[in-house]
Every structure is written in C-alpha cells, then in structure tokens.
C-alpha positions, 0 to 999 in steps of 0.5 A: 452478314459482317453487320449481324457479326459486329453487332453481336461482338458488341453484345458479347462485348457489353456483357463482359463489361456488366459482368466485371462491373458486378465482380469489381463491386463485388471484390470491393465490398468484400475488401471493405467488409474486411476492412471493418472486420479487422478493426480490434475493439479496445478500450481506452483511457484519455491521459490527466494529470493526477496527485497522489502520495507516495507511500512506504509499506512497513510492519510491526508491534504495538507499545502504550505510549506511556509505559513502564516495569515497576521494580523492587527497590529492595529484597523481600518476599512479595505478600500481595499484590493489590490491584489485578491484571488489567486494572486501573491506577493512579500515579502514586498509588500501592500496587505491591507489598514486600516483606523486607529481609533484613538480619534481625527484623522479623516482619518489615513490610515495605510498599511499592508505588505507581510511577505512573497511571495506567492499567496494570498490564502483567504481573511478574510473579505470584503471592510469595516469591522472593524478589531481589532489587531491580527485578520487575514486579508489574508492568503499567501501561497508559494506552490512550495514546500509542505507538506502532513500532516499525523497522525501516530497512537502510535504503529508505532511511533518508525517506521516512522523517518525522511528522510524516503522516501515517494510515495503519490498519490492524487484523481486529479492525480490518475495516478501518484505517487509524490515522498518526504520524512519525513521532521518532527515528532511531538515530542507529542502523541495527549492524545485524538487519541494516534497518532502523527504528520508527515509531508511530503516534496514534491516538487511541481514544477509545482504547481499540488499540492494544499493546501487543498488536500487530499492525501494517502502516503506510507511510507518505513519504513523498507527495506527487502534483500533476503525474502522468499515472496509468493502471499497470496492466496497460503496461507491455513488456517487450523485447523492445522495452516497455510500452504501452498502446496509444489511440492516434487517427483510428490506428493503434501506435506504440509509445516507449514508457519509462516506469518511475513507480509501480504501486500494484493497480497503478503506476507513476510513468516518468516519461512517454505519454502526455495528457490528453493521448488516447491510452489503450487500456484494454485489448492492448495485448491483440493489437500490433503498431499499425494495426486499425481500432475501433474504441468500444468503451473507456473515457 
C-alpha cells in the first residue's frame, strides 16, 4: 500500500514538472517574442564630413551695367526724335533735335548726341515738348553686361565683400541660375532702413537679362571644410535641449547638438556628433533613450 502511495506521488510529481517545464518555455517565448516586437524600425544616416558654402539670400532690381540719361544742354522745343524705343546706337550718334529759343533767332536747330552705345531705353517726352537744361530727354542703356542691385541689412555688412561669387535666379528664367560676383558695396549704411548697397556683376551676353527685372541672389559668404552637416528634421526639440537620436549597440542614445546654421533641408552642427555615429534619421520622434531599434533602411 505505502509503495503503491510513493509511486503515485512520484507520477504526480513528474507531471508537475513536465507541466511547468512547457509553461517556463512558454512564458520565455513570449518574452522573447516581445522583445522583437518592441524593437521600433528606423533609418539611419552614418555621420561624414562635408564641404559647403554658406550662403546670404538677398533680393532686388536689375541696371544695365552701362547706363545713362541724356540731358538737354539747352532750352528749346524737341523737333523729333530719331531713333525709337528700344534701338541701337553708336556713341556719337544724333538721337535728338531741338530747336533753340534764343530772342531774335526764328529757327536754330541744335542736336543732341549719344554718350554712349546702347539701346535707347525710354524716351522722356513726345515730338513738340518744350525742354529746359539738364532735363533728360532718353535714356540709353548697354546691357551686355548687368548688375543686380541688392541691399544688405546692417548685420551681415562685415560679410558680404567684393569678389564674392554670386548665383541669381530671375521669375522669366526660373530654370536657370546666372552666375557673377560682388562687383561694389556701398561705403554708407541708409539712416532710414540700416542696410547698405551691393551690386552684382553678371555677365549677359545673350541679353536674357533685362534692366527693370527683379532678381533673388545668393551670396557665398563663407566657405565651410569638413563640417558635421545633418537634415534638419533629424533635429528634436526638447524640454532638455536640442538633440538628436544616435544608433549605439542596437539602442537608441540621445546626443545634446549644438546648431550653428540652419539652412532649411540641412543644417551645420557646431558640436554633438562625430563622423562615423549612427544618426537616426527617421522614427526619431517614437524612440526614447534606451529604447531597442532595429535599422531598417539609410547608409
């Protein structure tokens, strides 16, 4: 009777064994299961070294590099213009007749020349109008070459200086990029609007570019060797400071960033990150310190 008693304590016994052998695997799967499951997916970018110019965006109005007002030299009424709107002439050349008023002279005609060569731009006033001196008559303008004229603001004075190299775009060519340089800075700082005057030398030798336009240049201001430079949305914003997420031993890891220059797509980190770190670069924003990630795209 005792021996029929221990054996079936010892099958009772096994049983309970074999039971919670199958439910410690049990609980272990699971756990490992959601282990895997609570890896968040992200995309990462490996930190290099880059070089890129800085750049100053300003707008403004287009001149003829070469460009003036022809002015009566003397009283008169204007008998004709001979050359139209938007002609050629040679330096030299008549553009303008005048009859003289002079007391006791009944007809003295009196021309008017070209100063320079260039496309007679504006013609000041009609057949007939009487003129007094230094009252402009035309305007000529050579536009084989031109100038963007911009106004720096006060604060980036000391960063825009001549010989600058300069790309421009204008709203009639908005697929090209026309290619000059800071040819001139204004000594003076406006009292009313605290900037000052640049112009910009463009070249023009198929004549695209027309006095009158308005034009956006960027301006190198400064060129950058070797930069640690991230896209922007990888930046975070937190109670804590500015950060960004960093791929270390298959852990997500916060990094303090310092922001030297945000340049919209991209920006220029002073300090935080080194070449080589692991940048998260997407699913940044659903990962905490600490948390397991499992990289699922980026280089």
């Amino acid at each position: 009777m005792n021996r029929r008693k221990i054996v079936i304590s010892v099958i009772i016994v096994a049983a309970a064994a074999l039971v919670g052998a199958r439910i410690i695997r049990t609980v272990l799967a699971r756990q490992g299961t959601a282990a895997v499951a609570a890896a968040f997916p992200v995309e990462v970018l490996t930190v290099a070294p880059r070089d890129f110019d800085e750049t100053l965006s300003l707008s403004g109005g287009m001149m003829a590099e070469n460009q003036t007002d022809v002015p009566a030299k003397m009283p008169g009424k204007i008998i004709r213009y001979l050359f139209e709107e938007g002609s050629w002439v040679d330096k030299g050349q008549t553009i303008v007749t005048i009859d003289r008023d002079e007391v006791g002279v009944e007809f003295k005609e009196t021309v008017v020349e070209a100063p320079i060569a260039g496309w007679l731009t504006r013609r000041y006033f009609d057949t007939g109008a009487h003129v007094a001196p230094g009252m402009p008559l035309a305007q000529i303008a050579d536009y084989h070459r031109v100038k963007l004229v911009v106004s720096v603001p006060e604060a980036d004075i000391s960063r825009v200086r001549p010989g600058a190299a300069v790309a421009a775009t204008f709203d009639a060519w908005p697929d090209r990029k026309f290619r000059g340089r800071v040819s001139r800075v204004s000594p003076t700082v406006d009292y009313l609007s605290r900037t000052v005057k640049a112009e910009i030398a463009i070249e023009n030798p198929e004549l695209r570019l027309r006095p009158g336009m308005y034009g956006r240049a960027e301006i190198n201001v400064r060129h950058h060797s070797g930069a640690v430079v991230v896209p922007t949305t990888a930046i975070l914003e937190r109670e804590t400071g500015t950060q960004v997420f960093v791929v270390e031993a298959g852990k997500a890891v916060a990094r303090p960033v310092a922001v030297e220059l945000d340049m919209g797509e991209t920006s220029y980190l002073k300090s935080g990150l080194s070449f080589g770190d692991t940048l998260i670069v997407a699913g940044q924003h659903t990962v905490a310190a600490g948390s397991p990630v499992e990289i699922v795209g980026g280089k």
